[in-house]
C-alpha positions in Angstrom: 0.0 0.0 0.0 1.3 3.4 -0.8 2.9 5.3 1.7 0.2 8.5 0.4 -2.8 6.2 0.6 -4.0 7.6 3.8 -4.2 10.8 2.7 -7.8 11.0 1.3 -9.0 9.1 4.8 -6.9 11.7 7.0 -8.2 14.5 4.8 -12.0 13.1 5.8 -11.2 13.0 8.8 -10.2 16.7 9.6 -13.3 18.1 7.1 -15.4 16.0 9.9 -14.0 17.5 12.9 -14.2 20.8 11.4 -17.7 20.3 11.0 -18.5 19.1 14.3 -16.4 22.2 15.7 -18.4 24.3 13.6 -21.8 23.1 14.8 -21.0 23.3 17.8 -20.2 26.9 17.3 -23.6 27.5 15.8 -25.4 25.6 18.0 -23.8 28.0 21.1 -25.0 30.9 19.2 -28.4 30.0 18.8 -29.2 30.3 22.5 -31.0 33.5 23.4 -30.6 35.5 27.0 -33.3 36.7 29.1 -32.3 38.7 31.8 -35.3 39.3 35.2 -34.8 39.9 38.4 -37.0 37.8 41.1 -35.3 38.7 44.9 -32.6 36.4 45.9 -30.3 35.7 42.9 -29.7 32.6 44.1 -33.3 31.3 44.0 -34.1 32.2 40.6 -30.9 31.0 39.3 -31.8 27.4 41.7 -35.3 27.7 39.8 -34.2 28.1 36.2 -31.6 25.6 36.1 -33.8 23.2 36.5 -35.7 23.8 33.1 -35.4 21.7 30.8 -33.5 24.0 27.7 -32.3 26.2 30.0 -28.3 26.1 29.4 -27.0 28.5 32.4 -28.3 31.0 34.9 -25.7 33.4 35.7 -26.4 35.5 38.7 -25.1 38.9 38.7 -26.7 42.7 38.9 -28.0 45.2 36.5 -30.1 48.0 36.5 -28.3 50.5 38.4 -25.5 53.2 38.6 -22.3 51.9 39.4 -20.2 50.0 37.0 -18.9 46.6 38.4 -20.9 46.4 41.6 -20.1 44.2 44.6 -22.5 42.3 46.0 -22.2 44.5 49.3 -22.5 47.6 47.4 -25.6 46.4 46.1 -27.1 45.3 49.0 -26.6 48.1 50.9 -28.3 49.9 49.4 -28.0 53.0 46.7 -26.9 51.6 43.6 -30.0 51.3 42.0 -29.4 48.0 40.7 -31.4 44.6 40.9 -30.0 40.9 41.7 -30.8 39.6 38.6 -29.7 36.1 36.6 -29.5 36.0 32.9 -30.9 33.1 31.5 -29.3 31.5 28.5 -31.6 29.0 26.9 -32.1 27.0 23.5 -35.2 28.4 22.1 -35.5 25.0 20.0 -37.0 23.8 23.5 -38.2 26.3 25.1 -39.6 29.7 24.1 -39.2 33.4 25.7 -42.7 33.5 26.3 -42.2 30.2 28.2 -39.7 31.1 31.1 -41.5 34.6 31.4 -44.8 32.4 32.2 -42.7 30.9 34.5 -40.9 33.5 36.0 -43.9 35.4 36.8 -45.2 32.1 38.6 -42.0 31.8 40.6 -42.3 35.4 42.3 -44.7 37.8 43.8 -45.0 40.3 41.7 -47.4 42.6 43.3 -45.0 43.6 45.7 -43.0 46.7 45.0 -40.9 46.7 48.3 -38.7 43.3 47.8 -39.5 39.8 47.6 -40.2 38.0 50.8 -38.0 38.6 54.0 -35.5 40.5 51.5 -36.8 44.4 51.7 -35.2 47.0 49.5 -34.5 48.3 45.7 -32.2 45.1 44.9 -34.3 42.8 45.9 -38.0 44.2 43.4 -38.7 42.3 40.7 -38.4 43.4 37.0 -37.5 41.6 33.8 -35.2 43.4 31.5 -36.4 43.5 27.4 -33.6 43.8 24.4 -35.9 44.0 21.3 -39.2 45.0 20.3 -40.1 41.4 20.1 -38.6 40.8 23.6 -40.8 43.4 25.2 -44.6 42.6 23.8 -43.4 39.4 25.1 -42.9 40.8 28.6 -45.8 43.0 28.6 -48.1 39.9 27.6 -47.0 37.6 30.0 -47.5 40.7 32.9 -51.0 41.2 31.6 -52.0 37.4 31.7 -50.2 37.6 35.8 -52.3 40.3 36.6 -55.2 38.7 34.9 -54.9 35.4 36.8 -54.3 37.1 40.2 -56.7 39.7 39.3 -54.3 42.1 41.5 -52.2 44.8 39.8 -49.1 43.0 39.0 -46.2 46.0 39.9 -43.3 43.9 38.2 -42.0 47.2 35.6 -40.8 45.6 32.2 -37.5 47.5 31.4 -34.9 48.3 29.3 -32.2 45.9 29.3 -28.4 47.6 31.0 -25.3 46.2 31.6 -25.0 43.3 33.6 -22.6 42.6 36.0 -21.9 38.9 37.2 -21.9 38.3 41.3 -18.8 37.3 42.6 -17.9 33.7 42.2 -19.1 33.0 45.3 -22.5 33.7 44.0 -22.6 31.4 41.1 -24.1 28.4 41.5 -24.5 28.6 45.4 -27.4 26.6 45.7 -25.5 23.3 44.8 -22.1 24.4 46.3 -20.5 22.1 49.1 -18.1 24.3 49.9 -18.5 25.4 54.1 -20.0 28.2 55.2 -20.4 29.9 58.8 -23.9 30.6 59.5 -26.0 30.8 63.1 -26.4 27.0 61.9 -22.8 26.6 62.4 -20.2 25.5 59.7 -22.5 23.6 56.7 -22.2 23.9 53.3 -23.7 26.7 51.2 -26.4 23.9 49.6 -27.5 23.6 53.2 -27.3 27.0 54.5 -29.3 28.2 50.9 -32.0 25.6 51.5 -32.3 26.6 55.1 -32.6 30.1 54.3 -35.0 29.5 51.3 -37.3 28.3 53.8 -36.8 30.5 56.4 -37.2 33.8 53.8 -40.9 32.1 53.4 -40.6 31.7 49.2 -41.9 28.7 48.5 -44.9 29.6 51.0 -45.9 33.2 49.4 -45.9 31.4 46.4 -47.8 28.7 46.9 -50.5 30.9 48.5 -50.4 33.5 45.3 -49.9 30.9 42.7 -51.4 27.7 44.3 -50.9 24.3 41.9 -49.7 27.1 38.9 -46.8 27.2 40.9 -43.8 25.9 39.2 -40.8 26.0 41.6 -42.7 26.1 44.9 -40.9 23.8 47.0 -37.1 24.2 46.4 
C-alpha cells in the first residue's frame, strides 16, 4: 500500500471534525438570553436551572449606577441596581414567552418593596427586554399575571443595561458544598441556601399567590 494512501482518509477525517467544531459553534450561538430579576439571585438561578432548555443562569446585577458592583454595594443599598440572573436558553426547546410564564409564577409580583423577607431596591422584581419582540413578550406575560391574580401586577418591564456577574461565590450557590459559617454553624452553602429559602418564606408566598400554577414552589 502506498505510503500517500492515507491521505484521502486523514483529509475526511479533519473536514469532519471541522464540521463538528463548527456546529457546535452555531449551536452555542443560537441560545437566546433573558435577563429578570425575582429577589434572591440565588433562588431564581436554583429555579431556572432546573428547566429543561435552559443552558446556564448566571447570577449577577444590572439596572443601576455603578459599574462593576459588589455584592455589598448592592445590597446596601443606593446603587440602584437589581440581583438579577441571565438566563441563556435554547429556544429550539423552550420559548421566551415560556420562562417569562414561569418567571412570573415563581415570584410575587405585586409587591413593589422586595421579595419576601428580602426588603429594599435590589431585591424588586423586574424583567429586562432587548428588542421590540422581547418586550410585547414581557408586557403579555404581565398582563396574563395580573389577569390570573386579578391584582395589579407592579413587576415594571425595562430596558435591558449592563450586567454585572456576582462574585464567584454567588454562582451556582445553591449546589455548592463548599462550608459556610452561619448561626447553623459551619454547613455547606447547599445547606445553608435551603435553610434560608425556607426560612425567607418563598416557596410559602408562592404557593399561596400561585397555588398548583406554581412551578418551583418547594425548592
Amino acid at each position: 500500500m502506498s505510503r500517500f494512501s492515507f491521505k484521502p482518509a486523514l483529509l475526511g477525517v479533519l473536514i469532519l471534525l471541522a464540521l463538528l467544531v463548527n456546529a457546535g459553534k452555531a449551536r452555542a450561538a443560537e441560545l437566546q438570553v433573558l435577563t429578570v430579576a425575582g429577589g434572591c439571585f440565588w433562588c431564581v438561578e436554583a429555579d431556572f436551572e432546573k428547566v429543561r432548555g435552559v443552558k446556564e443562569a448566571v447570577s449577577g446585577f444590572t439596572g443601576g449606577r455603578v459599574a462593576n458592583p459588589t455584592y455589598k454595594q448592592v445590597t446596601r443599598g443606593g446603587t440602584g441596581h437589581y440581583e438579577a440572573v441571565q438566563i441563556r436558553y435554547d429556544p429550539a426547546q423552550i420559548s421566551r414567552a415560556q420562562l417569562l410564564d414561569l418567571f412570573f409564577r415563581s415570584v410575587d409580583p405585586t409587591d413593589a418593596g422586595g421579595q419576601f423577607c428580602d426588603r429594599g431596591e435590589s431585591y424588586r422584581t423586574a424583567v429586562f427586554f432587548d428588542s421590540a419582540q422581547a418586550k410585547a413578550d414581557a408586557d403579555r406575560a404581565k398582563a396574563q399575571a395580573q389577569a390570573k391574580l386579578g391584582k395589579a401586577v407592579v413587576t415594571p418591564v425595562l430596558p435591558a443595561a449592563t450586567f454585572y456577574p456576582a462574585e464567584a461565590a454567588h454562582q451556582n450557590y445553591y449546589k455548592s458544598q463548599k462550608a459556610t459559617f452561619t448561626r447553623f454553624g459551619r454547613i455547606s452553602r447547599a445547606e445553608a441556601y435551603k435553610r434560608y429559602r425556607e426560612a425567607c418564606g418563598r416557596d410559602a408566598r408562592v404557593r399561596a399567590l400561585w397555588g398548583d400554577a406554581a412551578p418551583f414552589a418547594g425548592g
